[in-house]
C-alpha positions as a printed Julia matrix, in Angstrom:
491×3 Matrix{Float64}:
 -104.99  -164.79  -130.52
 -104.13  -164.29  -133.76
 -106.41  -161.73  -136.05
 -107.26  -161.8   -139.45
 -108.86  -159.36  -141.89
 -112.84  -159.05  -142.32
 -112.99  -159.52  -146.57
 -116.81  -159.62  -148.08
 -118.04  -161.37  -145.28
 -115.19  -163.83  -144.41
 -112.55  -164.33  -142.56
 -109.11  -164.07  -144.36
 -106.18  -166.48  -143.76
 -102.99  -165.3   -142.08
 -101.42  -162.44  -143.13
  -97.29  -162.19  -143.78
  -96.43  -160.13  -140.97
  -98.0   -159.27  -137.48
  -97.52  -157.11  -134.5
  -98.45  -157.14  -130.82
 -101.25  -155.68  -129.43
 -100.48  -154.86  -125.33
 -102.49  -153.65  -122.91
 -101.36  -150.2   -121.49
 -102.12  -150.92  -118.01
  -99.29  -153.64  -117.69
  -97.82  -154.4   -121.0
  -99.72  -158.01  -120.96
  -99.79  -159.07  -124.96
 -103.61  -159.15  -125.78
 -103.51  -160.39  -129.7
 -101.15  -160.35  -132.73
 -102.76  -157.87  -135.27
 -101.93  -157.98  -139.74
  -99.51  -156.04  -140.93
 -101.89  -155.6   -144.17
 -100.35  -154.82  -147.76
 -102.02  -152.88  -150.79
 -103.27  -156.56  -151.74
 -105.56  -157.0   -149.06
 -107.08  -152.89  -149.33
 -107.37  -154.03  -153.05
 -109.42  -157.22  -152.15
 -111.71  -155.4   -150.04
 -112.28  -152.39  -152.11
 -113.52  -155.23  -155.21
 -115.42  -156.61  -152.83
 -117.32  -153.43  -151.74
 -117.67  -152.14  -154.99
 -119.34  -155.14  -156.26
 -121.69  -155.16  -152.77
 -122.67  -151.52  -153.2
 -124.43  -152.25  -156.27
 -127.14  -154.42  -154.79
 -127.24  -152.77  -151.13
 -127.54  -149.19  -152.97
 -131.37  -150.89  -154.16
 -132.26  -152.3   -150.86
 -134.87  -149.16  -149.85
 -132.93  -147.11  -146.48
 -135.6   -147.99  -144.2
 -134.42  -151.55  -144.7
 -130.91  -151.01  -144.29
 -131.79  -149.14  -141.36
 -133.42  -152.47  -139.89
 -129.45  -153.58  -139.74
 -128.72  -151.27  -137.93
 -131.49  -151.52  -135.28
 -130.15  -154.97  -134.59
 -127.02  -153.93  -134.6
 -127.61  -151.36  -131.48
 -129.47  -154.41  -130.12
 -126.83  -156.94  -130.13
 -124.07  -154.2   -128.86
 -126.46  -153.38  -125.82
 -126.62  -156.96  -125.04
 -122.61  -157.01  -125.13
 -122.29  -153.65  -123.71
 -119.92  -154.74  -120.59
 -118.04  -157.63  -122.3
 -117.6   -155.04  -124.67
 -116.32  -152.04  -122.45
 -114.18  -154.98  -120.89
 -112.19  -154.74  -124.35
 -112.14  -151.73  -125.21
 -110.24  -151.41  -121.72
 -107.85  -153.9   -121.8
 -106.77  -152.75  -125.57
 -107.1   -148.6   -125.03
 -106.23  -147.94  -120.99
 -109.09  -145.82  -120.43
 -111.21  -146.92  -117.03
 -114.21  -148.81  -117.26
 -116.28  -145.98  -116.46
 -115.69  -144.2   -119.47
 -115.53  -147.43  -121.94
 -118.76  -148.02  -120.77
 -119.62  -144.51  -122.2
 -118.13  -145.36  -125.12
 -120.01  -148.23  -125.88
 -123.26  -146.53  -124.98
 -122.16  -143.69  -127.32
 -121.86  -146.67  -130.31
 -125.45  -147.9   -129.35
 -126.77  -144.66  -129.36
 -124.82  -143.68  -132.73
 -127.19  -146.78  -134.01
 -130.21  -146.2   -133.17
 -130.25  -142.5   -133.99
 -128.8   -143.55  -137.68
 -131.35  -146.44  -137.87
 -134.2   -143.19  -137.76
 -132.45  -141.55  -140.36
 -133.22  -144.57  -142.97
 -137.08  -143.04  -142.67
 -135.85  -139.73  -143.08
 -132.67  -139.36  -145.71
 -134.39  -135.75  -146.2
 -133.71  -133.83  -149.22
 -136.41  -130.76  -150.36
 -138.93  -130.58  -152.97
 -139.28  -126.64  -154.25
 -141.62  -124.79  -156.46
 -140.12  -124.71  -160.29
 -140.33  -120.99  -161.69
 -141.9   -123.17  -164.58
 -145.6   -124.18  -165.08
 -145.95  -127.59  -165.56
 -142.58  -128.34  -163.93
 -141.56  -130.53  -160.58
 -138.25  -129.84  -158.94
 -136.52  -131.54  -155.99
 -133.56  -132.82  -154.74
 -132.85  -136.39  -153.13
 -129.96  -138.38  -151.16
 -128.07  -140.53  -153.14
 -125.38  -143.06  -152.27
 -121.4   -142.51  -153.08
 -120.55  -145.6   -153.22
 -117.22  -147.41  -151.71
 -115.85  -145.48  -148.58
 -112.97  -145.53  -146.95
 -113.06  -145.54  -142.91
 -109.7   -144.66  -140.82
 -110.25  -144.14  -137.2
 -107.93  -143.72  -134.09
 -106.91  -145.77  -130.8
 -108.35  -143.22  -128.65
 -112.23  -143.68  -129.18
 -111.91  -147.24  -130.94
 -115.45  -148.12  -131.41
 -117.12  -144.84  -130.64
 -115.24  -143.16  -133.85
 -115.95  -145.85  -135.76
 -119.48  -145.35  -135.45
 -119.9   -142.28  -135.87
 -118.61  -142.77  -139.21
 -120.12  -146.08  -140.24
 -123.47  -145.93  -139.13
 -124.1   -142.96  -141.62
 -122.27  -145.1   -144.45
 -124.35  -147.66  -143.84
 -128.06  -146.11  -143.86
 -126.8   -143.96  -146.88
 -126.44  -146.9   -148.68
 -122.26  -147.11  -149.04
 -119.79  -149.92  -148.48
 -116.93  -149.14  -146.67
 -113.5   -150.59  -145.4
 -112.32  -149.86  -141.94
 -108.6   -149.64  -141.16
 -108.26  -149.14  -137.69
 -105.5   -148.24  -135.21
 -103.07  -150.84  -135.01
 -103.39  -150.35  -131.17
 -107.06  -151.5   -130.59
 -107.77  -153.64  -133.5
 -110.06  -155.98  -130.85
 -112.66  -153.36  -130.84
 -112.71  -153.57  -134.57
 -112.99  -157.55  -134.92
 -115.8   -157.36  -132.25
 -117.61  -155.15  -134.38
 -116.81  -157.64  -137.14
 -118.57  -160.15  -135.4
 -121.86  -158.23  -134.37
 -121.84  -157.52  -138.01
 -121.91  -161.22  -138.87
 -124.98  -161.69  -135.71
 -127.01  -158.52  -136.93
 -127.02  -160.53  -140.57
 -125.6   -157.23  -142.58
 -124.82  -158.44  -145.98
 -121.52  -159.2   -147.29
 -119.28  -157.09  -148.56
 -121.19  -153.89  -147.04
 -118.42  -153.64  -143.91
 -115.05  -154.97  -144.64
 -111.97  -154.47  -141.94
 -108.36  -154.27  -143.23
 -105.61  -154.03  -140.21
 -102.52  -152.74  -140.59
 -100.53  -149.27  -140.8
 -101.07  -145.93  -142.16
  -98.13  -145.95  -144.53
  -99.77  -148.98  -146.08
 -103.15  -149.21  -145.76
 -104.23  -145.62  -144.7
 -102.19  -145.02  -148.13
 -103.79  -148.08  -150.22
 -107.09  -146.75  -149.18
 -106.81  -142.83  -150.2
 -105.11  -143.82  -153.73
 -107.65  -146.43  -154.67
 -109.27  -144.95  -157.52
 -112.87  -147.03  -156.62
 -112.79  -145.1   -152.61
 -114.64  -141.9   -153.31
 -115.46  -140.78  -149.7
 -112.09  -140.71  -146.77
 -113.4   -140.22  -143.62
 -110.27  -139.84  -141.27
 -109.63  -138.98  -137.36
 -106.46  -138.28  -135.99
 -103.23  -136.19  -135.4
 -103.62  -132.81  -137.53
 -100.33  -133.51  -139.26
 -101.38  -136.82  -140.82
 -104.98  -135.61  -141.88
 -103.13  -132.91  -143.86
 -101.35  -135.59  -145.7
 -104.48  -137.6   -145.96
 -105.9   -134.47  -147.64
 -103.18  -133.92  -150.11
 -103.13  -137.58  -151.38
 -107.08  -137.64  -151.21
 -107.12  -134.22  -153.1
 -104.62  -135.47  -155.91
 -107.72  -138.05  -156.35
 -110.5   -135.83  -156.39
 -111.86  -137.89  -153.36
 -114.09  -136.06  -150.45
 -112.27  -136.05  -147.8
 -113.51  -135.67  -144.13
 -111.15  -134.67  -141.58
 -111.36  -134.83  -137.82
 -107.98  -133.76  -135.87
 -106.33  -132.39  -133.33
 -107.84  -129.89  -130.48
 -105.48  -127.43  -128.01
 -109.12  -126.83  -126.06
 -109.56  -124.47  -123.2
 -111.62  -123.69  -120.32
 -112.63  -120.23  -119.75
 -113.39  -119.27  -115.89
 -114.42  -115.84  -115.07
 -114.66  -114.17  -111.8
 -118.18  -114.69  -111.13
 -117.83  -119.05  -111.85
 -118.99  -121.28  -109.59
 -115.56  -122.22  -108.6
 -116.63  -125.67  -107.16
 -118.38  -126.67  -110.55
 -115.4   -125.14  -112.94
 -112.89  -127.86  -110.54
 -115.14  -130.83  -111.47
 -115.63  -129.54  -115.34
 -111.55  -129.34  -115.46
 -110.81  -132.27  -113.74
 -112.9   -134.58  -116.4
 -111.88  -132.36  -119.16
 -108.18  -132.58  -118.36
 -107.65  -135.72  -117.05
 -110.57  -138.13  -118.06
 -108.86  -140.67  -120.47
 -105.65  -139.85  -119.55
 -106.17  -136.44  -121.28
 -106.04  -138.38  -124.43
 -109.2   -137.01  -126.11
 -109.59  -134.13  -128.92
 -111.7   -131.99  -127.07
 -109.6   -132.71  -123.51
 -108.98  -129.72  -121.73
 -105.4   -128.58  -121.88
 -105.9   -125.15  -121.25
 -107.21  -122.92  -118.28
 -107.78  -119.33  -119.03
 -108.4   -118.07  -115.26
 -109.59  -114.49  -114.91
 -106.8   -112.82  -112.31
 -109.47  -112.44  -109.47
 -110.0   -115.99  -108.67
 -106.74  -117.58  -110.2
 -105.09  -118.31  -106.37
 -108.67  -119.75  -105.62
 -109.01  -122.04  -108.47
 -105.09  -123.08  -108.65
 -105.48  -124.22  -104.92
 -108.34  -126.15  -105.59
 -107.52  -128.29  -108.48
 -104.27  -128.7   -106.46
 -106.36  -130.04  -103.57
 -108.71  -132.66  -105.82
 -105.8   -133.32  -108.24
 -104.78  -135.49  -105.26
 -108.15  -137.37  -105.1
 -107.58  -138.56  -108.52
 -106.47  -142.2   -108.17
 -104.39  -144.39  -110.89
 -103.98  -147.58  -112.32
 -105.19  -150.31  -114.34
 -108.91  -149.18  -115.54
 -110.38  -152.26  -114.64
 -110.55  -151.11  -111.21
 -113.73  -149.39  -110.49
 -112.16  -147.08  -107.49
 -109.45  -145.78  -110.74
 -109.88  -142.4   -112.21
 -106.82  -141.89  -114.47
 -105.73  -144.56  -116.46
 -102.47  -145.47  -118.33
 -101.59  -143.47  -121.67
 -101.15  -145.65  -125.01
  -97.94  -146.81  -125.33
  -94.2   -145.84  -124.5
  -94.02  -143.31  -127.11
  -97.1   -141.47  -126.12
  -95.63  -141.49  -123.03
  -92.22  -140.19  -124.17
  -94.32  -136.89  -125.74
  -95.75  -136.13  -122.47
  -92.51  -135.89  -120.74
  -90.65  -133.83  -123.74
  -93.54  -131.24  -123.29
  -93.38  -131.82  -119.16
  -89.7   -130.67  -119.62
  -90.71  -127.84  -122.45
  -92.7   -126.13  -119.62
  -90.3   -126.42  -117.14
  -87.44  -124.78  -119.82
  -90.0   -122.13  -120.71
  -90.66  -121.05  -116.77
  -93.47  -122.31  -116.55
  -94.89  -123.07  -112.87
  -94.93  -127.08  -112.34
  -97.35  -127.23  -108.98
  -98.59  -130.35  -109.7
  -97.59  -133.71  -110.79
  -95.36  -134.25  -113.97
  -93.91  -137.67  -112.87
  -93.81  -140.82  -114.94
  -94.57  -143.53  -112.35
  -92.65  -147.12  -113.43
  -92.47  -148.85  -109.7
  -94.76  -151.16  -108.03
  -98.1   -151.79  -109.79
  -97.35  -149.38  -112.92
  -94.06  -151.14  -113.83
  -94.7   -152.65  -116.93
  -97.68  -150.36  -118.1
  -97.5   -146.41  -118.58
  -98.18  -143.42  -116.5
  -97.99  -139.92  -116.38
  -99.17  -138.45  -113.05
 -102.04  -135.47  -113.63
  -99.91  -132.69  -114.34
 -100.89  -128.86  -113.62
  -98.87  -126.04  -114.55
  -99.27  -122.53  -113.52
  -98.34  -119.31  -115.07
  -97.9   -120.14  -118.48
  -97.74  -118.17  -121.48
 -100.18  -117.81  -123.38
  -98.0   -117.75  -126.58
  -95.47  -120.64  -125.18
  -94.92  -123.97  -126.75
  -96.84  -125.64  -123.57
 -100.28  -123.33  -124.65
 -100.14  -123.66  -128.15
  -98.83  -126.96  -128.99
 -101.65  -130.36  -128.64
  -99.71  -132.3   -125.98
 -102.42  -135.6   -126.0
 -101.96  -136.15  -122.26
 -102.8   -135.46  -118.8
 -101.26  -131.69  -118.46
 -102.88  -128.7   -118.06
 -101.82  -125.23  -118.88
 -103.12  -122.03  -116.23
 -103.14  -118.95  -118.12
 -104.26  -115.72  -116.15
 -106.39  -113.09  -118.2
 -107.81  -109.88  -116.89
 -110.94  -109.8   -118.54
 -113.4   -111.5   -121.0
 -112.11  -110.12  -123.89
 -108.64  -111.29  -123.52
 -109.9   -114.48  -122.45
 -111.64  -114.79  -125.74
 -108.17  -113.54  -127.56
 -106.36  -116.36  -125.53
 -108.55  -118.52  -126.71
 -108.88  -118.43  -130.33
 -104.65  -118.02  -130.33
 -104.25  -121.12  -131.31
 -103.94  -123.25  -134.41
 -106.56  -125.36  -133.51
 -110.78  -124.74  -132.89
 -112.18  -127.92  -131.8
 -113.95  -127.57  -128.28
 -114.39  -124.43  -125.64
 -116.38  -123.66  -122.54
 -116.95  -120.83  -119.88
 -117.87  -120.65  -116.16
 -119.69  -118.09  -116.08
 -123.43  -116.9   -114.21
 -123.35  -113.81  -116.5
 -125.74  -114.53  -119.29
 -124.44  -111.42  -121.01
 -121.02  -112.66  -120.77
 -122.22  -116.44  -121.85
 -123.7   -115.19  -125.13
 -120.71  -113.13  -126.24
 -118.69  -115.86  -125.56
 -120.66  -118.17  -127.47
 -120.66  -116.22  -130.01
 -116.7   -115.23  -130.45
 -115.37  -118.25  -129.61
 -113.96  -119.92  -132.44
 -114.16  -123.54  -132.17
 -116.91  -126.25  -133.28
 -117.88  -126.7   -130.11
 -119.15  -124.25  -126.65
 -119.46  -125.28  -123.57
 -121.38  -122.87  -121.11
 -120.57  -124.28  -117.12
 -119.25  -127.49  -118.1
 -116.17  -129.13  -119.55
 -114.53  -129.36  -122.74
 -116.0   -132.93  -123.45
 -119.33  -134.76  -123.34
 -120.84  -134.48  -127.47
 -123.88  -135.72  -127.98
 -124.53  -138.0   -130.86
 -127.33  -136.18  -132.54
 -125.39  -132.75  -132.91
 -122.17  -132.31  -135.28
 -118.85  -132.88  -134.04
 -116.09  -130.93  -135.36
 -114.05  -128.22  -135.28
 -112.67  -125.12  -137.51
 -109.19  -124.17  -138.37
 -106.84  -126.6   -138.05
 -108.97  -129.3   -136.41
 -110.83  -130.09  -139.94
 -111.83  -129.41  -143.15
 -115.64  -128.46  -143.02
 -117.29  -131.81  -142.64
 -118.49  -133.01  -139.3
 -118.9   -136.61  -137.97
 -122.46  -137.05  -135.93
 -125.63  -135.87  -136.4
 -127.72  -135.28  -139.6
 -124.48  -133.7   -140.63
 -122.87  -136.88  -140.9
 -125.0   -137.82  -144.11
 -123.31  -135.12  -145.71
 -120.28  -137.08  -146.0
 -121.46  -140.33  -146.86
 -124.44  -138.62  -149.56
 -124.18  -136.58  -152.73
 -127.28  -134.51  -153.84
 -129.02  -134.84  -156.32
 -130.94  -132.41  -158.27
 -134.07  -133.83  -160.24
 -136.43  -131.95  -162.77
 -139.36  -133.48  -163.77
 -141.75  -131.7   -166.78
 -144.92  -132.63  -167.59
 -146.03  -129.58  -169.67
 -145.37  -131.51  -173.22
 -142.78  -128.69  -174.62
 -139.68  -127.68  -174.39
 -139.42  -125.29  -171.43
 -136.17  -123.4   -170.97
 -134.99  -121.88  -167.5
 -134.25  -118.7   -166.68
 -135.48  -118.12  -170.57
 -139.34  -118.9   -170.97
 -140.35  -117.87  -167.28
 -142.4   -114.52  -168.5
């Protein structure tokens, strides 16, 4: 199967150059994907632009109808879907099915929003005066979203565009461009105009790049590695272009002596390990206060073993394969960085090639104990299945452990101290708090993001979403007759 790029509503011929798209589990070639140029990006920006125009006049509650049938269509295909988006991305069917439930309800929710698209009306300090502020449309946007959430990124981000009345062109990962061209299609069912969503395969280098320097792309909404969303900001910022920036997480889980020890296992094991640790907000660290460190070590030890592997397909799998060879080639580096720092390997750190996982790629669930808290292994984002156990003595330096790091995407605490709870949520430093759960498990109607080095202020999800996709719009209206000057003829 051979893809081709979604232009104003069509199908594009062949592109130049392709690559392969393989599935993790056992290397099995799945498509051939574009190798896009600057041509195509500037094809689909014209045609956006000139779409925008006429779909920034259709009123939002009727753009919002799209989107309704959108979430309609995707909950009829909500298994051949997941099917996909594990063949492409590795993660078990469990959790594409979550995925894909995340996407409907990203539609749905935005779908309300196109009877809402709040802005304020105030009093004027001026008789005779109306003031108020509205939503307004940016325009074209420009969409780049990652391998590891392929379809529930990308609707977190397009949704909004869409009930905000934007265009948009989606480049997404070269790795799971299937979810992408699936969307395409539903698209095409739900009727959504053309021009409106427009998908342009290929790399960063060339069509991340194409995208950001486009002088007619006002909005960037980008998820991925922290290194390249600083570069996206820098070339977006040259451009005067909002920029939205999701990245990278080095998230922890806080367990204090008085957890339930039981529940903090399960809430680490999903955290950690759950796509094959290849989420943002995965757990990588475990901040374990000293008194029940031997008790929680031997536990996750014990149900680390429980956690089957293979190809996700298989319901009875709970870790799947990691993306590709060179993810896989990070993990070990940083498997052998612990080991060189003295850190305490009790628990996995094997790549397993033999038998059923010859031809795909696997990292065994990986635990290390007594680490650091200032070493390489705690403060670097690893993007795999390996977890860090760093012993504190109290809540306070559990908090300082914590917020050590470069990054301040996702936290949590076991804890039945409500005392202790609200501190915590309070000091800790990241976009996110979990209190007696995991690290993972947003909701689509609250912001997701994070501070420092995970973004740049915006958020994807939620009403805060529209932020990115809207500009406001201040509006004065004065029916007094005369001239009436703020600030000036008030008394």
């Amino acid at each position: 199967m051979k893809l081709t790029n979604y232009i104003d509503g069509m199908w594009q011929e062949e592109a130049a150059s392709y690559t392969a798209v393989l599935n993790p589990a056992n290397g099995d070639e799945l498509a051939q994907v574009p190798l896009s140029t600057d041509e195509e990006v500037r094809r689909a920006v014209a045609a956006a632009k000139e779409a925008q125009k006429k779909w920034a006049l259709v009123p939002a509650p009727k753009r919002a109808d799209y989107l309704y049938e959108i979430g309609r269509i995707m909950k009829g295909k909500k298994e051949h879907l997941a099917q996909v988006l594990t063949k492409e991305m590795g993660k078990v069917i469990e959790e594409a099915r979550g995925e894909v439930q995340e996407g409907i309800d990203m539609a749905f929710y935005m779908a309300g929003e196109g009877r809402r698209l709040f802005g304020e009306t105030v009093p004027s300090e001026l008789q005779d005066k109306f003031a108020m502020s509205v939503r307004a449309p940016i325009g074209v946007v420009g969409l780049i979203t990652p391998w590891n959430f392929p379809i529930a990124i990308a609707t977190w981000k397009s949704f909004p565009a869409i009930v905000a009345g934007n265009t948009f062109i989606w480049k997404p990962a070269t790795e799971t461009p299937l979810m992408a061209y699936e969307m395409a299609l539903i698209f095409e069912e739900a009727g959504l105009p053309r021009g409106v969503a427009n998908i342009v395969f290929g790399s960063g280098a060339d069509v991340g790049t194409a995208l950001i320097e486009h002088p007619d792309v006002r909005v960037i909404s980008f998820t991925g590695s922290t290194e390249t969303g600083r570069h996206v900001a820098e070339l977006g910022g040259r451009h005067l272009k909002k920029v939205s920036l999701e990245m990278g997480g080095k998230n922890a889980v806080i367990v204090l002596e008085d957890a339930d020890i039981e529940l903090a296992v399960e809430g680490i094991l999903w955290s950690a390990f759950g796509t094959a640790g290849q989420r943002c907000t995965a757990c990588s660290r475990v901040i374990v206060h000293e008194d029940v460190k031997e008790e929680l070590q031997k536990r996750l030890m014990e149900s680390m073993k429980d956690l089957t592997m293979g190809g996700g397909l298989d319901e009875t799998v709970k870790v799947g394969p990691v993306i590709n060879e060179k993810a896989l080639e990070k993990i070990q580096r940083y498997i052998e960085i612990g080991k060189s720092e003295g850190a305490n390997l009790v628990a996995g750190g094997n790549v397993l090639n033999e038998g059923k996982f010859a031809n795909g790629y696997y990292v065994e669930p990986t635990l290390f104990a007594d680490v650091a808290w200032d070493s390489r292994l705690a403060q670097e984002e690893i993007f795999g299945p390996v977890v860090s156990l760093i012993t504190v003595s109290s809540l306070d330096e559990a908090i300082e452990v914590n917020n050590s790091v470069a990054y301040g995407l996702s936290s949590s605490i076991f804890s039945q101290d409500v005392n202790k709870v609200f501190r915590a949520q309070r000091d800790l430093d990241t976009g996110i708090v979990y209190i007696n759960a995991g690290t993972t498990g947003a909701e689509i109607h609250l912001p997701f993001g994070g501070t420092k080095g995970t973004g740049n202020g915006h958020r994807d999800s939620g009403v805060a979403a529209l932020d990115v996709f809207t500009e406001w719009k201040s509006i004065y209206i004065d029916y007094s007759g005369k001239l009436q000057r703020a600030q000036i003829d008030t008394e």
